[in-house]
N, C-alpha and C positions, 0 to 999 in steps of 0.2 A: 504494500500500500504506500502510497506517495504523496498524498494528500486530501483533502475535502476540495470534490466538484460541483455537487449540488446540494441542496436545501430546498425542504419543501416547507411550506406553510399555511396552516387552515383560510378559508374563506368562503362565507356565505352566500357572497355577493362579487363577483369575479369584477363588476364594473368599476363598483364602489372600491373592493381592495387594490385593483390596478390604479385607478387614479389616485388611491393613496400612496401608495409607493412610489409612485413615477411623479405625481405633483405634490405633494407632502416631504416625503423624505428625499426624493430627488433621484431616486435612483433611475439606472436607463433602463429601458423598456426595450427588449429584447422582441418577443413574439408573443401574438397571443392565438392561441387554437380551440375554435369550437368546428363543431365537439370535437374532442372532450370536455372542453372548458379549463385550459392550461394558459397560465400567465409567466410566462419568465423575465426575472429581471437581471442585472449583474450587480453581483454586490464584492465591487473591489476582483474580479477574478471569479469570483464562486459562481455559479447559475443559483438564483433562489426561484424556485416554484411555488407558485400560487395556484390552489387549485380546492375545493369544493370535499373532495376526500382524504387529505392530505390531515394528519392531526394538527393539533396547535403545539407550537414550538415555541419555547422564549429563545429572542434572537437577541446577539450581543454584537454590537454595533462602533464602532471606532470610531471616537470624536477627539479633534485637537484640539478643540475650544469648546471645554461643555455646557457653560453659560451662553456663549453666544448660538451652541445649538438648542441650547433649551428656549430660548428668548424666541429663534428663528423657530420652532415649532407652536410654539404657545401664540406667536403673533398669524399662526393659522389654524389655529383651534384647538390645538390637542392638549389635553389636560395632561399634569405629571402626576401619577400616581405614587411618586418617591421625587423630593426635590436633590440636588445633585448632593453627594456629600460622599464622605472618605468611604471606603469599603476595605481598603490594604496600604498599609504602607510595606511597600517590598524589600524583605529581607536579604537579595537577590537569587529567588528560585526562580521568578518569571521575567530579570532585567536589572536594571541598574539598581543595588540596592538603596533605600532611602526614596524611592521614588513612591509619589503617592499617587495609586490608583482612586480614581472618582468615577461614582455612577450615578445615572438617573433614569426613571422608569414611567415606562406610559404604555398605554394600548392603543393598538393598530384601526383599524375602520370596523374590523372584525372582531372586536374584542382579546386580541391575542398580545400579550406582553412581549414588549422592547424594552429594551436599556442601551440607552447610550455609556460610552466607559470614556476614560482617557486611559 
């Protein structure tokens, strides 16, 4: 195994969760196929799948300014369900030690949990 390709994640509403993801979070917008009812976006490299049977996944997201992604989400509606704050300061098992991991958390169009990290 060599790395993670794809990712899938629940959605009820294939229209409503596309334009979440593609005008919400910004991600590009790949393909979308009916039927089946398949949405793919790119997240950095990975394919993430949108799709109707797919379970709910909490996805973790990589931000370099968490405030100003949080500001830029909240100034289009998304509520934060966890406002940003420390979670780890790194020992160095995951990188530079001393360094402080920050996360914040919200839901998708479909009810499905994000966090953004730095």
């Amino acid at each position: 195994m060599r790395g993670l390709v794809q990712v899938a994640q629940h959605a009820d509403d294939l229209d409503r969760a596309t334009a979440f993801y593609r005008d919400v979070l910004g991600l590009r917008h790949i393909a979308t196929y009916r039927p089946p009812g398949l949405a793919f976006f790119d997240l950095d490299g990975v394919r993430l799948l949108i799709e109707q049977g797919a379970p709910s996944t909490v996805l973790y997201l990589a931000s370099e300014d968490l405030e100003t992604d949080v500001a830029r989400l909240r100034s289009q509606g998304v509520a934060m369900i966890e406002e940003p704050h420390l979670i780890f300061t790194d020992d160095g098992t995951f990188g530079t030690p001393g360094r402080e991991i920050r996360m914040a958390a919200f839901k998708d169009s479909e009810g499905n949990l994000l966090c953004l990290m730095t």
